[in-house]
C-alpha positions as CSV (number, residue, x, y, z in Angstrom):
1,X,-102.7,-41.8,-45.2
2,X,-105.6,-40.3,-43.1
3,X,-107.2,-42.5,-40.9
4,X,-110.8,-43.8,-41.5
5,X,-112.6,-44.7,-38.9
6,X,-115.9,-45.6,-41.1
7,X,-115.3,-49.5,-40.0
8,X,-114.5,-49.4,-36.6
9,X,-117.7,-46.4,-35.8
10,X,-120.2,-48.9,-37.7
11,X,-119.3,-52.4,-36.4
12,X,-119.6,-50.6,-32.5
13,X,-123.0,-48.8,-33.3
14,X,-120.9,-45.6,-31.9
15,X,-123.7,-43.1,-33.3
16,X,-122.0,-39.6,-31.3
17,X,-119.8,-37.6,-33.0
18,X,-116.1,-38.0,-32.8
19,X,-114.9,-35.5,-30.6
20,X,-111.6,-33.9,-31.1
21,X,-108.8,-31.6,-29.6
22,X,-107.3,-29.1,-32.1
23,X,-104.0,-27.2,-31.6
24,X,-104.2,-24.6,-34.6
25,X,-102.9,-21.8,-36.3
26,X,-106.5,-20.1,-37.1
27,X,-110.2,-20.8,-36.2
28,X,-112.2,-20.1,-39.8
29,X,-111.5,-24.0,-41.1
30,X,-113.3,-25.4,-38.0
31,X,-116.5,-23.4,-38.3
32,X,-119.5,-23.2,-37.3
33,X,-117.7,-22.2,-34.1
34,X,-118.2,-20.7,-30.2
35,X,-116.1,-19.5,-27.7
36,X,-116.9,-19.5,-24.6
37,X,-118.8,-16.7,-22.5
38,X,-116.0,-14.8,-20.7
39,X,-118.4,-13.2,-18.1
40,X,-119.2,-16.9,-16.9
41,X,-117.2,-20.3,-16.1
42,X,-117.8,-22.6,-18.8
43,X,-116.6,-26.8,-18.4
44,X,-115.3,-27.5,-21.6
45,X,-117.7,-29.8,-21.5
46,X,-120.7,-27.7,-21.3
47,X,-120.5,-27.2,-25.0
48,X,-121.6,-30.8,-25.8
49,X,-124.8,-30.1,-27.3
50,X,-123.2,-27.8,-29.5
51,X,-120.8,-30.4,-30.4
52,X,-123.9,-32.4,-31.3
53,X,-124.7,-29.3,-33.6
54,X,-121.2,-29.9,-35.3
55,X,-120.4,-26.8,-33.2
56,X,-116.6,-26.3,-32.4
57,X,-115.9,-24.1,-29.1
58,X,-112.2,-22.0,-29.5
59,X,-110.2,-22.4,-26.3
60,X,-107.3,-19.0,-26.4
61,X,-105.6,-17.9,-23.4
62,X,-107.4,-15.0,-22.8
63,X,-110.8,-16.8,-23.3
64,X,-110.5,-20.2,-21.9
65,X,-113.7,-21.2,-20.4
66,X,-113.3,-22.2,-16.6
67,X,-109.9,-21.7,-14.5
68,X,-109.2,-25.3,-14.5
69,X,-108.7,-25.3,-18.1
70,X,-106.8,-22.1,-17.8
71,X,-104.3,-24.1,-15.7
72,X,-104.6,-27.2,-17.3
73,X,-104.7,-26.4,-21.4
74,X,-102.5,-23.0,-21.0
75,X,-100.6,-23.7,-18.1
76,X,-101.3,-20.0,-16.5
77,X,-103.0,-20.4,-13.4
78,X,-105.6,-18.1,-12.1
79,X,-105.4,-19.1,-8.1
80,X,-102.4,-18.9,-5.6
81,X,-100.9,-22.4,-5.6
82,X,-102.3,-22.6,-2.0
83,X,-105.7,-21.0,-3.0
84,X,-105.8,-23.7,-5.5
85,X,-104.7,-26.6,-3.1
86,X,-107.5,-25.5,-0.1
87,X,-110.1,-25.2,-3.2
88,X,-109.5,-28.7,-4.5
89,X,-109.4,-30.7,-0.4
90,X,-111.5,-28.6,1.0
91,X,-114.4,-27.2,-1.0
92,X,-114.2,-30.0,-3.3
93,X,-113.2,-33.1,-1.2
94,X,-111.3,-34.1,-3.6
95,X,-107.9,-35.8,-1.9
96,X,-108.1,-37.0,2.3
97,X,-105.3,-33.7,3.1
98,X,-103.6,-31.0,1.7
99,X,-100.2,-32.6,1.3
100,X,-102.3,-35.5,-0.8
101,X,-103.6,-32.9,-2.9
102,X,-100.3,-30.7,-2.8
103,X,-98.6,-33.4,-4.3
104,X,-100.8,-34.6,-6.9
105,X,-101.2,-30.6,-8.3
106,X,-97.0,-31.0,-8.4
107,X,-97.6,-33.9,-10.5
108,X,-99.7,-32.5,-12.8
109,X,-98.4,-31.4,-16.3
110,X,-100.2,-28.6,-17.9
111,X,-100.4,-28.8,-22.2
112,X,-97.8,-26.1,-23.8
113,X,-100.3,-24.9,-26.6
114,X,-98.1,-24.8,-30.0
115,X,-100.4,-22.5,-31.7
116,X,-103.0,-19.4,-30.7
117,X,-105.8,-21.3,-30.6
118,X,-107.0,-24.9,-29.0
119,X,-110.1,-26.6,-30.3
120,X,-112.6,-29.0,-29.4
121,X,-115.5,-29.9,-31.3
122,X,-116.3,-32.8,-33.9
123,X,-113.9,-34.6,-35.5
124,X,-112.8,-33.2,-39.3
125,X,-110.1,-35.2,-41.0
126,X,-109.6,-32.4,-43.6
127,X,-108.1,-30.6,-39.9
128,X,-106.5,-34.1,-39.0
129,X,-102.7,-32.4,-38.9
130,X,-103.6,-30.3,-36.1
131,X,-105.7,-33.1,-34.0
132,X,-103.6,-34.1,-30.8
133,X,-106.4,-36.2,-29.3
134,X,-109.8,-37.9,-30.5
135,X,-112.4,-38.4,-27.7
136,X,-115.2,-41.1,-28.4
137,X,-118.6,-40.7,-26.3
138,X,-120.1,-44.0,-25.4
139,X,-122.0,-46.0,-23.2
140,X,-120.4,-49.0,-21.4
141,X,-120.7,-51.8,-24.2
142,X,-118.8,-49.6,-26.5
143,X,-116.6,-48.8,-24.0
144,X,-115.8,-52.4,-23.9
145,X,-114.9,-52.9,-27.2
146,X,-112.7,-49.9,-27.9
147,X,-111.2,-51.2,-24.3
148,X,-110.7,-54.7,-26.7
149,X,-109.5,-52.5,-29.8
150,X,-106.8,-50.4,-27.6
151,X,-105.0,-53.9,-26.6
152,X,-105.6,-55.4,-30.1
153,X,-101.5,-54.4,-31.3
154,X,-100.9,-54.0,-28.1
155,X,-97.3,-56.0,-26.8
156,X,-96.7,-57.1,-23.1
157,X,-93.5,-54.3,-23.7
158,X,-95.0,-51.3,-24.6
159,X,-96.8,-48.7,-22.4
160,X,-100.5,-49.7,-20.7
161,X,-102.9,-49.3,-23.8
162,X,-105.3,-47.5,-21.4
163,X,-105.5,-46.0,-18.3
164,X,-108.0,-44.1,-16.1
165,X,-105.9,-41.8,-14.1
166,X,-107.9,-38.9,-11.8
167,X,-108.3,-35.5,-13.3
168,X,-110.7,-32.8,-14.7
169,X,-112.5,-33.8,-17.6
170,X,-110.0,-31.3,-20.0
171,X,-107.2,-32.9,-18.4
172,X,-108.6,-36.5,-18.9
173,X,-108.2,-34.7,-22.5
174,X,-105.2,-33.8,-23.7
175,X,-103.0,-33.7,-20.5
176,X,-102.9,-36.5,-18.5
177,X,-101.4,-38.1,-21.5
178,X,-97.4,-38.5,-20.7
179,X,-96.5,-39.0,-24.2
180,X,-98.9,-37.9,-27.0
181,X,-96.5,-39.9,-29.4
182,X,-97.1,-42.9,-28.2
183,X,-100.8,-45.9,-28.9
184,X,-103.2,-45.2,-25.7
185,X,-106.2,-44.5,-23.9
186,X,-107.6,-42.4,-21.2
187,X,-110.9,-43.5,-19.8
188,X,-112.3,-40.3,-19.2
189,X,-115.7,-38.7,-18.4
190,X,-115.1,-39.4,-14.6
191,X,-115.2,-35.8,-13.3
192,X,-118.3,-35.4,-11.2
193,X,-118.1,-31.8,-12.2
194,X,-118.4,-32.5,-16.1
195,X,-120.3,-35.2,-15.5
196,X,-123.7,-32.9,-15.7
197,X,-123.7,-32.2,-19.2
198,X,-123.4,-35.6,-20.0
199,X,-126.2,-38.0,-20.8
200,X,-125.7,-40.3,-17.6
201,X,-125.1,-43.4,-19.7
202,X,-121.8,-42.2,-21.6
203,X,-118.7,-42.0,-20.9
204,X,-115.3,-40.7,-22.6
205,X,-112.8,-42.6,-24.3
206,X,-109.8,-40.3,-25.4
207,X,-106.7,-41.5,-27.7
208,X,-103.8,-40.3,-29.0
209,X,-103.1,-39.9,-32.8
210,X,-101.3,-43.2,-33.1
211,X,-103.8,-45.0,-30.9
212,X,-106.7,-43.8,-33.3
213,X,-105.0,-45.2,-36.2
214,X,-104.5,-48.5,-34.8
215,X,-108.4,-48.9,-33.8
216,X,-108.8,-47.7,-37.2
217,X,-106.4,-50.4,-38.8
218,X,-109.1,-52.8,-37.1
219,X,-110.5,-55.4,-39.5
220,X,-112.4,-58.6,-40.3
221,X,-110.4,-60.7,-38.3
222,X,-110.7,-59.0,-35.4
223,X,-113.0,-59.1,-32.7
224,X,-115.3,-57.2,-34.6
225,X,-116.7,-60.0,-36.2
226,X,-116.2,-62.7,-33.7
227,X,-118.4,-64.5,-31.2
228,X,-118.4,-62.2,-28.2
229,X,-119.7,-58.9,-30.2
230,X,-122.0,-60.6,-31.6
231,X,-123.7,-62.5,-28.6
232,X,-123.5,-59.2,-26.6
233,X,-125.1,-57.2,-29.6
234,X,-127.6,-60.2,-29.6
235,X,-128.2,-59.9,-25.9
236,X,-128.9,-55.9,-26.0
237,X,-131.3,-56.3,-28.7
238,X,-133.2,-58.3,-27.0
């Protein structure tokens, strides 16, 4: 049965759109789309006003919008390896040296696309077959709570229900996840170069397929309606 997130969206006042990542056979059921400019680099990101729109922007391989995501979502980079590691620690600052860096770009695993064309626009549960991840946009009290509703079914055996590992904001997407089959979260949001296009109160909270479901299977008895939502809803009202 689809999931309905109705409940869960109302109870924490989350007012954006659901955003989500496609993997797809064709582009005509996700329209009104956009792909992105080829003559420019383009944060996957930088499409979120669109996505506000109900815009969808179409990610291919030959059209992929910055070389990060080329990398990243296609696994065809568009730098030397070394080109790529003096980019990141030196132009960037991102890691103290280059063996820091070198290691963590080993690390990384780039998404294998199944299909021609990647997606990532607002949510449309008549497409949820080809979703592989659902990103919520909120500010830091709904950040909270879905924080809450990732540990709800959560066991002290199974994986860590959320993490916040360092990445891009397309690979806080889709893949810095280890096992897409598996409940959890990826606080995302926290790339200073995606960051910009972003209202500077929200930040990204990005499941998996079997994590959605469970917030979604959130009900009465849960936090939801209990003493701590309530006070803090109080609190901001104020």
């Amino acid at each position: 049965m689809t999931p309905n997130p109705t409940y869960l969206l109302e109870k924490t006042e989350i007012n954006l759109p659901l955003i989500a990542f496609y993997d797809a056979p064709e582009t005509m059921s996700f329209e009104p789309t956009i792909s992105p400019n080829k003559h420019a680099r383009a944060c996957m990101y930088s499409f979120y006003r669109k996505w506000l729109k109900g815009e969808t922007v179409i990610l291919t391989k030959d059209n992929f919008g910055c070389g990060g995501a080329s990398h990243h979502l296609f696994n065809q980079p568009k730098r030397s390896h070394e080109d790529f590691i003096h980019f990141l620690a030196d132009d960037e600052g991102l890691k103290a040296n280059y063996v820091l860096m070198d290691n963590w770009v080993k690390a990384s695993q780039a998404y294998k696309p199944e299909n021609d064309y990647l997606l990532y626009g607002p949510l449309k549960m008549e497409q949820y077959k080809f979703v592989k991840t659902t990103t919520f946009l909120v500010n830091p009290d709904q950040l909270s709570m879905l924080m809450i509703g990732a540990q709800y079914f959560a066991s002290t055996k199974d994986p860590e229900p959320v993490i916040a590992p360092f990445g891009s904001g397309c690979m806080q997407s889709i893949s810095l996840f280890k096992d897409l089959n598996i409940p959890q979260a990826i606080i995302g949001a926290t790339d200073m170069a995606m960051r910009q296009y972003l209202p500077a109160e929200i930040l990204a909270f990005t499941v998996t397929k079997p994590m959605f479901e469970n917030l979604c299977k959130l009900e009465s008895n849960s936090f939801l309606e209990k003493g701590f939502i309530k006070q803090l809803k109080k609190v901001r009202s104020k």
